[in-house]
C-alpha positions in Angstrom: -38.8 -3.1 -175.8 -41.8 -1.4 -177.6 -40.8 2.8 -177.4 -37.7 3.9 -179.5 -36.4 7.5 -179.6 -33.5 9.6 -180.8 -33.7 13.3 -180.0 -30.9 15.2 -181.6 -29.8 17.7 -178.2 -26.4 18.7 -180.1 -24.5 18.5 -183.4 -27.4 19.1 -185.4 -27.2 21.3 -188.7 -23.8 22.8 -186.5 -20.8 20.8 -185.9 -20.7 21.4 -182.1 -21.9 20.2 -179.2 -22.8 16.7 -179.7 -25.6 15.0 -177.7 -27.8 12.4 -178.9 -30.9 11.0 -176.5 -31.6 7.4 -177.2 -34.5 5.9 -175.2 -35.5 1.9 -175.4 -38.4 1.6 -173.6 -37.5 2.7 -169.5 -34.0 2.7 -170.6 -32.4 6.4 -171.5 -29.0 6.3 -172.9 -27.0 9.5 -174.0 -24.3 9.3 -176.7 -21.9 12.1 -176.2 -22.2 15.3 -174.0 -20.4 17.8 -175.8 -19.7 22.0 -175.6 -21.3 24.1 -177.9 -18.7 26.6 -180.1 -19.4 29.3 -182.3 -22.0 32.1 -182.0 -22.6 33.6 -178.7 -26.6 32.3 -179.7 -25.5 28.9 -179.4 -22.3 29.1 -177.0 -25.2 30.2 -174.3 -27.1 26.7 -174.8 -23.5 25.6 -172.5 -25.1 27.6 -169.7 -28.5 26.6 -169.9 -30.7 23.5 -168.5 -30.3 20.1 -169.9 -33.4 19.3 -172.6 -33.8 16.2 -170.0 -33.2 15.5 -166.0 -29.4 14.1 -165.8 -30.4 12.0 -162.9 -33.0 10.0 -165.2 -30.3 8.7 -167.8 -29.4 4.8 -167.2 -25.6 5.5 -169.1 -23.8 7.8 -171.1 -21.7 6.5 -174.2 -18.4 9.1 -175.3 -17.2 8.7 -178.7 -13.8 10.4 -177.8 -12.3 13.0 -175.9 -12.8 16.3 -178.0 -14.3 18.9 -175.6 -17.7 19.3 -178.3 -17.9 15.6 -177.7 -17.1 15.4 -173.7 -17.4 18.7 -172.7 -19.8 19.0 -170.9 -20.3 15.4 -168.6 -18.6 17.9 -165.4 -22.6 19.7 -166.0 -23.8 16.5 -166.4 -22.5 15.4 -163.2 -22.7 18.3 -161.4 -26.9 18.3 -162.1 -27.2 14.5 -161.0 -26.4 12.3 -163.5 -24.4 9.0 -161.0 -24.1 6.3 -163.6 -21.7 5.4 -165.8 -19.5 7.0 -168.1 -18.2 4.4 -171.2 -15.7 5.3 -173.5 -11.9 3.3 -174.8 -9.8 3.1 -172.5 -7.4 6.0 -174.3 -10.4 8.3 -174.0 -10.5 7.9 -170.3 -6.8 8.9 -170.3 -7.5 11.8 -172.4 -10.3 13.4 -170.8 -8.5 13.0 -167.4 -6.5 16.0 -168.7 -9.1 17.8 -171.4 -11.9 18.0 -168.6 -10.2 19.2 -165.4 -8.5 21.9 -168.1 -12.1 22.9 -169.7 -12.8 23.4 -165.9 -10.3 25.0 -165.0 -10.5 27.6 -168.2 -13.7 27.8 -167.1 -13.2 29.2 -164.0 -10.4 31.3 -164.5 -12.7 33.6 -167.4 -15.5 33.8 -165.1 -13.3 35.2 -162.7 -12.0 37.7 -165.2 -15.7 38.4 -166.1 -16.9 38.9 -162.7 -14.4 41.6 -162.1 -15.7 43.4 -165.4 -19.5 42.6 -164.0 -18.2 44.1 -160.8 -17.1 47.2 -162.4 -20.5 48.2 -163.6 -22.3 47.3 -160.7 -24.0 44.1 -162.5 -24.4 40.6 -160.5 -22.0 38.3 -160.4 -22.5 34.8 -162.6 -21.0 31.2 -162.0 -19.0 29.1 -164.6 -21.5 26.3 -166.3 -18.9 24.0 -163.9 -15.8 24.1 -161.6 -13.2 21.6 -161.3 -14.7 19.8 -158.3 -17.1 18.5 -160.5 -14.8 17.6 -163.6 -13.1 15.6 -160.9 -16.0 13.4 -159.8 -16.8 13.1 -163.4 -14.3 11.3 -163.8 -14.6 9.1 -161.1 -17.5 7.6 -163.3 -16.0 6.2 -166.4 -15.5 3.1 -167.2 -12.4 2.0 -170.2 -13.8 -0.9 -172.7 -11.5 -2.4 -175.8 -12.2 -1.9 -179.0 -14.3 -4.7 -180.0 -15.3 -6.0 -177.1 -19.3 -6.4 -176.5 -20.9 -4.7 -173.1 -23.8 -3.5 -171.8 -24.5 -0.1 -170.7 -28.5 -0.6 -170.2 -30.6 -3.8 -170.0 -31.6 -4.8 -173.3 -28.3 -2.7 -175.0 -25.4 -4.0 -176.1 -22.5 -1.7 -177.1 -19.4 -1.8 -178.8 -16.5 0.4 -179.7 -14.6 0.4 -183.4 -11.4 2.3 -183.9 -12.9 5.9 -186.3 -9.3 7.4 -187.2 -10.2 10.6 -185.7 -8.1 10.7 -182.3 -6.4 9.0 -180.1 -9.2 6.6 -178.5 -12.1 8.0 -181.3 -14.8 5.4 -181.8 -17.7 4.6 -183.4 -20.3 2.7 -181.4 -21.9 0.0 -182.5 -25.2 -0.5 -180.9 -27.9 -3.9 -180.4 -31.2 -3.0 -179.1 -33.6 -5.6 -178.1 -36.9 -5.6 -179.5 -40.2 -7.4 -178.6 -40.9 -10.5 -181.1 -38.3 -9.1 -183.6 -34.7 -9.2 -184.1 -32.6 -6.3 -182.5 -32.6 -3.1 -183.9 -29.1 -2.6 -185.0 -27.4 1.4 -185.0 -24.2 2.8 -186.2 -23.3 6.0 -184.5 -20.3 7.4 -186.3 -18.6 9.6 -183.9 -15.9 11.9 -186.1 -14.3 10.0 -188.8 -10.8 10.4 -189.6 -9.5 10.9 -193.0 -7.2 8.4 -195.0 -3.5 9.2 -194.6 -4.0 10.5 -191.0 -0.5 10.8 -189.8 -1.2 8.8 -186.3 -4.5 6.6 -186.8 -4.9 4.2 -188.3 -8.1 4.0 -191.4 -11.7 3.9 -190.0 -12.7 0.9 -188.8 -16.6 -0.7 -188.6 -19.3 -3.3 -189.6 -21.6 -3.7 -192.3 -25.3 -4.1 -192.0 -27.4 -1.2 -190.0 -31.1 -0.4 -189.7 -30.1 2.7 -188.9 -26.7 5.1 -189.3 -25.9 8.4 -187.4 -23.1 10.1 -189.3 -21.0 13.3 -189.1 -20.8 15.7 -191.9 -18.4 18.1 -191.1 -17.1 18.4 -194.6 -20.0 16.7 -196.6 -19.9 17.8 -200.6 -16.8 18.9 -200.4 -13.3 16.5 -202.0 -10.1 17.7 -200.5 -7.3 17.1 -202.3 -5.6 13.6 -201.6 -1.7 13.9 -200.2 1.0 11.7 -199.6 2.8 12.3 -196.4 5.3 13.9 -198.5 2.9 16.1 -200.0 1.7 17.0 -197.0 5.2 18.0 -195.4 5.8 20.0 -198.8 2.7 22.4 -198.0 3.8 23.0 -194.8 7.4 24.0 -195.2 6.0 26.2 -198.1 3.8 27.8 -195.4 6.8 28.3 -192.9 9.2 29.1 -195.7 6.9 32.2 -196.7 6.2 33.3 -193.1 10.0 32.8 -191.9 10.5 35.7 -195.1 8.7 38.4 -193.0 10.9 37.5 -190.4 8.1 37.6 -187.6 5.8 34.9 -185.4 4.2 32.4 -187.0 0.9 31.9 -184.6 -0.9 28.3 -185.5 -3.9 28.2 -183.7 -4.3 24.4 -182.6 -6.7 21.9 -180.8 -4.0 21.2 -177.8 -4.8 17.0 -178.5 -3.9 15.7 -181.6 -3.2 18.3 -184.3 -0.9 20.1 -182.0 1.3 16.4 -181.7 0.9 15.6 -185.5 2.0 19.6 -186.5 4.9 19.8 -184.3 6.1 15.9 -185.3 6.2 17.3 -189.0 7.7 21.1 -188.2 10.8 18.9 -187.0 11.3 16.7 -189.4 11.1 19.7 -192.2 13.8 21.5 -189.8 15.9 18.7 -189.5 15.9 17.7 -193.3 16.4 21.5 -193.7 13.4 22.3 -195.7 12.5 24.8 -193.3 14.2 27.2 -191.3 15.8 26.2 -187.6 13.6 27.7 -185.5 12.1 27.8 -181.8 9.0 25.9 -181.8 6.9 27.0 -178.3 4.1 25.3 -177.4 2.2 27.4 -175.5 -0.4 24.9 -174.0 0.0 23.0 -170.1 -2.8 20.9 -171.8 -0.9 19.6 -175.1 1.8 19.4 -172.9 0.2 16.6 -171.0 -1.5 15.6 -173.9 2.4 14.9 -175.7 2.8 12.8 -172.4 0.0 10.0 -172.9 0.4 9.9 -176.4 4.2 8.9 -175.8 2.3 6.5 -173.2 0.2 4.9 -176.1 3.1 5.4 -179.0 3.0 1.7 -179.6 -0.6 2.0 -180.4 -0.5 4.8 -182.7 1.2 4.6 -186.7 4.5 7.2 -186.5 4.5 7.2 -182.9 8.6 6.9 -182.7 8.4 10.2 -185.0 6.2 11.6 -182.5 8.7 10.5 -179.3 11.7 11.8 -181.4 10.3 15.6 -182.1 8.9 16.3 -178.4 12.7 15.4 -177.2 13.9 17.9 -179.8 15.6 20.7 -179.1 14.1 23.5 -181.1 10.5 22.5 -179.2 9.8 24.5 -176.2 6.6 24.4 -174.0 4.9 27.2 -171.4 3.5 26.1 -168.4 3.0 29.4 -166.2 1.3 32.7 -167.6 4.6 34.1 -166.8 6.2 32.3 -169.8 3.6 32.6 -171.7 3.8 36.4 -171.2 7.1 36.1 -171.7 7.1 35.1 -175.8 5.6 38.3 -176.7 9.1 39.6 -176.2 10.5 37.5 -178.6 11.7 38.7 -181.8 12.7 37.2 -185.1 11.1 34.1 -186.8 9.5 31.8 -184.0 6.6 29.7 -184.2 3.9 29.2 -181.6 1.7 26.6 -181.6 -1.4 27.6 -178.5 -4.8 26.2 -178.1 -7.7 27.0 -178.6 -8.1 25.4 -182.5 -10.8 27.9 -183.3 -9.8 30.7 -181.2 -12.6 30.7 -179.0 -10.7 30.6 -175.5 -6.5 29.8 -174.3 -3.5 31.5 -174.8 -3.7 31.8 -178.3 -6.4 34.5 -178.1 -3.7 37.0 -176.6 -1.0 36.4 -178.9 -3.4 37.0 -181.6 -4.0 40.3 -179.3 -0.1 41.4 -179.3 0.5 39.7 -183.3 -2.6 40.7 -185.5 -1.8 43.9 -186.0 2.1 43.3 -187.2 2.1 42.8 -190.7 5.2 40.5 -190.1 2.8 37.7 -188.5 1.1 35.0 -190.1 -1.5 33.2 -189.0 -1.8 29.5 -190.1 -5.5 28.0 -189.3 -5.3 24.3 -189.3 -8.3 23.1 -188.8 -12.3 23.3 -189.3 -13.6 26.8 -187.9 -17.1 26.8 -186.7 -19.3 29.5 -187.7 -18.9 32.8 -185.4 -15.6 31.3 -184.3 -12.6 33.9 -184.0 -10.9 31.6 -186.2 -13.6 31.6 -188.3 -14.0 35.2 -188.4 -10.4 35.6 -189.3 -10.3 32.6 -192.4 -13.2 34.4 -193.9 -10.9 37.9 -194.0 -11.9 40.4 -191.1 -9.8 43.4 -191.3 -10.4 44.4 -187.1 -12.0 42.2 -184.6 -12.1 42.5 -180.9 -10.1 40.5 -178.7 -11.1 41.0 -175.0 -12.3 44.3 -175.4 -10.0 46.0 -177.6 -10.0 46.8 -181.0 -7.5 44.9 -183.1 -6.4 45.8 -186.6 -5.7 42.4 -188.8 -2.4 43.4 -190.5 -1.4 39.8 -190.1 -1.3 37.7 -193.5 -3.9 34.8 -192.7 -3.3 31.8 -194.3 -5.1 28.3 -193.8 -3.7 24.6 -194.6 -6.1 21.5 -194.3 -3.9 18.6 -195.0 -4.2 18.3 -190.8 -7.9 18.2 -190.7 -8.9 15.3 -188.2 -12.2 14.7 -190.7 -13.1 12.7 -193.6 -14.1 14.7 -197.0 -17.0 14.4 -198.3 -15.7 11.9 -200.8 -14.2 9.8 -197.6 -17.5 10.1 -195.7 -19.2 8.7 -199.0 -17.0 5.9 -199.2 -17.2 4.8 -195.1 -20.8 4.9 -196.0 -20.8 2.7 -198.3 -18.9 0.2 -196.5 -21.4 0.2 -194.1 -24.3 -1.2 -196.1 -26.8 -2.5 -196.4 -28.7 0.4 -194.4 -32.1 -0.9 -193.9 -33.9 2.2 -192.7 -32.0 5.2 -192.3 -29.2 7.5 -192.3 -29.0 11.0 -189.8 -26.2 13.0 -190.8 -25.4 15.4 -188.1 -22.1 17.5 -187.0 -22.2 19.6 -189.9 -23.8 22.5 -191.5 -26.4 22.5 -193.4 -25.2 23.4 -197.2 -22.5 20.3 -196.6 -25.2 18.2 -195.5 -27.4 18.7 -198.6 -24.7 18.4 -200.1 -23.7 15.0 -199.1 -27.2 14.1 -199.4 -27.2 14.4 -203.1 -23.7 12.4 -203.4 -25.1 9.7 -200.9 -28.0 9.2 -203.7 -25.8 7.0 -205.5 -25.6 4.5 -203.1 -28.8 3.4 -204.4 -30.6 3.6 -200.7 -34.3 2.9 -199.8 -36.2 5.5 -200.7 -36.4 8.9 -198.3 -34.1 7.3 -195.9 -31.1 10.6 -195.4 -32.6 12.8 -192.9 -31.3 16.2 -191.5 -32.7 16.9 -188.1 -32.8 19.9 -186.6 -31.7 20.7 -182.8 -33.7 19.1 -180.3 -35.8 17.6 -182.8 -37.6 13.9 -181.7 -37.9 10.8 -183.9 -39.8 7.4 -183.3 -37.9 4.4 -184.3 -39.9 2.1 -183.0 -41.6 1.7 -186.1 -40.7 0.5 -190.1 -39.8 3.7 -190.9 -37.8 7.1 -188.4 -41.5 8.9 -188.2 -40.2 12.6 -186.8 -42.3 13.6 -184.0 -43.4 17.6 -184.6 -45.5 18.2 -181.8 -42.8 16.7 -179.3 -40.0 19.3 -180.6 -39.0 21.8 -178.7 -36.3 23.9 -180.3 -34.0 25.7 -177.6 -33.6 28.3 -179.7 -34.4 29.6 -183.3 -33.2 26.9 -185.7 -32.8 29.2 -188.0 -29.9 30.9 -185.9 -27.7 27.9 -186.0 -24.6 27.7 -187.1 -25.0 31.4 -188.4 -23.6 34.8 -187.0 -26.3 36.1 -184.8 -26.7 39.6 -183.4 -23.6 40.0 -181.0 -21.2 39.3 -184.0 -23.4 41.5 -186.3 -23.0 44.2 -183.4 -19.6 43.8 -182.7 -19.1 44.5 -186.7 -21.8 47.4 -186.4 -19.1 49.0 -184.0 -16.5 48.6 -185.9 -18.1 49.8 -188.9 -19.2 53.0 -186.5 -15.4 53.5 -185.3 -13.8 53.3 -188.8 -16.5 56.0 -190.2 -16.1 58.2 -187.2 -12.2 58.2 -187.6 -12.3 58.9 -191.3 -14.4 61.7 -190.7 -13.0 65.0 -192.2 -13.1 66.4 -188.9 -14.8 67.1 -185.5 -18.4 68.7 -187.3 -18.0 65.8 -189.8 -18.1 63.3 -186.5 -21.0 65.3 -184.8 -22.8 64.6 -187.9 -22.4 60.8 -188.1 -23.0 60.3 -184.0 -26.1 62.4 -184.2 -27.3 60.5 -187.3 -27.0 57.5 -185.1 -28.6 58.9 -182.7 -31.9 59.8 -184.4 -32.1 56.0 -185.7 -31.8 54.2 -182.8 -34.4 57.2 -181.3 -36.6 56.5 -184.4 -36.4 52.6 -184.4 -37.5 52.0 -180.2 -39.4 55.1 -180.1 -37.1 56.7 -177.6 -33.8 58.2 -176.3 -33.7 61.3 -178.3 -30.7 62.7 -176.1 -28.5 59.8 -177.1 -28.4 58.5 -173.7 -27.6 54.5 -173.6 -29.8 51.5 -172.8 -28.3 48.3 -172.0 -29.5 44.9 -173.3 -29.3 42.7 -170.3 -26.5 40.3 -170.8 -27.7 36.5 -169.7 -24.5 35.2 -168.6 -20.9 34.6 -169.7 -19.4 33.5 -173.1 -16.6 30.8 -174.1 -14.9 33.6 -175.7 -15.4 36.9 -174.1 -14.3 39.6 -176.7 
């Protein structure tokens, strides 16, 4: 094969929606087809056109099941795309629950927003898929051993290595042939898992790469390294504190994985009495199903017994219906609620945090890596109101944040898998991440002693030759989707959605009605002076181009 490409269509300088264009000569190969999270700027890529025509792609390669990894194969199907799907054989368990659920999320908020739409007379707009077409997505993968050679294209071989990240996470290990020279040989790392992950085991891959595609979700930065022990001690000391105030304890979780591994520990701590008794409620129908195939694969997976024992426990409770979902807001006392989504972007845990927020009783425990413009973002970096759906909410909630469950390597861990993977003969992309980590890890990469210039940072959508000795980045065949300069950074709906805020605190501190005249008229006159019209104060609407992951 003479062309080479990698266009970078996701997960580049942002740690969402991963998408990676490989094309050998006829053959076009996607790795991952993943969400977008974060900023409404970047959320709306979901809704747009592919950067490519589905139908032309010869296979698609999943790293694992994670919705910014998979999420979006229903839109892939849905717009023609009729080959295969290849992922482990766990992954294809896993999304047979995540995607149908995405869909059906989906659905359900566009339904909620068409009524709104409705309301004011505005058109009516369609989710980016239904469940129909998660269904016949799924009809199109195909489950593959760790280990074990394939081919997804002629000329491409493929196989899968065990990352630590999830149930079924891989990194894939690529051979591409190459006219009159040996095979090009690529490392894409998927999301590596850190060391002491409770249920997986320590990444897992070969040495020897032209060229490595890495993650850098928390490049430059060393967490601190726990036992298991340690870990369970942070924990109850969290609990312990929030069972004081005698009110709900809301962790916001990803429904696969972290939900399993944070309920698995809660019990233990309650049943060595380190932490109060107390009624754990999982309020997720996806983690519910999620418990169920990890008891499947509990022989596969380091503590699974532990995992088996807590889900029979008594103090663990799970939701299926709205209805009992509903219901826990009437709860009192000390309770904890474990509800998707992880960064509060879309689930159930976006109304608890609409009926707890504003009791000073509730804490919030993040537990995991919050994308820029997330909710839980928002939140971690200390927001004293935000809107939820619509409505105002004060934050009176203590909001507290524990990262001995992160699903990622630290910087010092990516470092290290790195290094383990040389010698890198060309070079290395880091991507999911943003960008000050990825400088970051950049400079701590250095001392691996690598060929000269050979740690790049794309950009989103960016283009790169690798047919040749060295990854030439093709400028004039670049198409950005939208400003790179607005990734992974708050963009105009949150700074508006603050700008009201701001506008509704001053207004109600206002000495009194003339005081409040004053401050709306000043308004008034700026946003006459800045378009050069409206001087009555009468409203113009910014057309809205279609529906958000998180409607707030």
């Amino acid at each position: 094969m003479s062309a080479l490409r990698l266009t970078f269509h996701g997960a580049a300088r942002t740690v969402t929606g991963s998408c990676y264009l490989l094309e050998a000569g006829a053959e076009r190969v996607l790795i991952d087809c993943g969400m977008f999270q974060g900023s409404k700027t970047e959320r709306e890529l979901n809704y747009r056109s592919f950067p490519f025509e589905p139908a032309s792609l010869t296979a698609v390669l999943l790293t694992h099941a994670h919705i910014d990894h998979s999420g979006l194969l229903p839109k892939l199907v849905r717009h023609g795309y009729r080959g295969p799907i290849h992922s482990t054989l766990p992954t294809v368990d896993l999304c047979g629950i995540m995607l149908p659920d995405s869909a059906s999320i989906q659905e359900m908020e566009v339904k909620q927003l068409n009524q709104r739409r409705s309301r004011r007379g505005a058109a009516e707009v369609e989710p980016i898929y239904t469940l129909e077409d998660a269904l016949a997505a799924l009809e199109q993968f195909e489950g593959h051993d760790y280990e074990s050679w394939f081919s997804p294209a002629p000329g491409v071989r493929a196989r899968f290595w065990n990352a630590g990240h999830l149930l079924g996470s891989a990194s894939i290990e690529l051979e591409i042939d190459r006219d009159g020279a040996a095979p090009l040989r690529m490392l894409f790392s998927g999301d590596i898992g850190p060391d002491n992950k409770m249920l997986q085991p320590d990444p897992q891959a070969p040495a020897g790469f032209d060229i490595v595609v890495c993650e850098s979700t928390y490049g430059g930065r060393a967490r601190f390294e726990r036992s298991e022990d340690g870990r369970r001690e942070i924990l109850a000391a969290e609990v312990n504190q929030a069972a004081l105030k005698k009110g709900a304890l809301l962790i916001p979780s990803f429904a696969v994985e972290r939900t399993q591994e944070l309920v698995t520990d809660l019990v233990r701590l309650m049943d060595a009495g380190a932490v109060p008794k107390a009624n754990i409620f999982i309020d997720s129908p996806l983690a519910s199903k999620a418990t169920a195939i990890f008891e499947r694969h509990a022989g596969e997976l380091q503590h699974g017994g532990d995992l088996v024992r807590a889900f029979s426990s008594p103090y663990v409770r799970s939701t299926e219906s709205v209805e009992d979902s509903k219901a826990l807001s009437r709860f009192t006392g000390f309770r904890i609620i474990v509800a998707a989504s992880g960064m509060c972007d879309a689930g159930r845990i976006r109304h608890h945090l609409k009926n707890h927020l504003w009791q000073p009783s509730t804490t919030v425990l993040i537990a995991g890596f919050q994308a820029e413009g997330s909710l839980g973002r928002i939140l971690q970096d200390g927001a004293r109101t935000v809107t939820i759906m619509g409505e105002t909410i004060s934050v009176k909630a203590d909001i507290r944040r524990i990262e001995d469950y992160s699903g990622h390597a630290d910087g010092r861990e990516l470092v290290d898998w790195v290094s383990h993977r040389l010698p890198i003969g060309r070079s290395i992309f880091l991507t999911h991440g943003e960008e000050a980590g990825q400088q970051a890890m950049a400079a701590d990469l250095a001392a691996l002693n690598l060929p000269h210039d050979c740690i790049v940072i794309p950009g989103l959508d960016s283009v790169y030759d690798l047919s040749g000795e060295t990854c030439a980045f093709l400028a004039s065949e670049t198409r950005p989707r939208i400003d790179p300069a607005m990734v992974a950074r708050l963009d105009s709906h949150n700074e508006l959605a603050t700008l009201v805020l701001d506008i509704r605190d001053a207004v109600n501190a206002a000495a009194d009605e003339k005081a409040r005249g004053v401050i709306l008229r000043r308004l008034r006159r700026a946003l006459a002076g800045g378009d050069g019209g409206n001087p009555d104060g009468g409203r113009r609407r910014a057309p809205v181009s279609g529906p958000s992951r998180r409607q707030e």
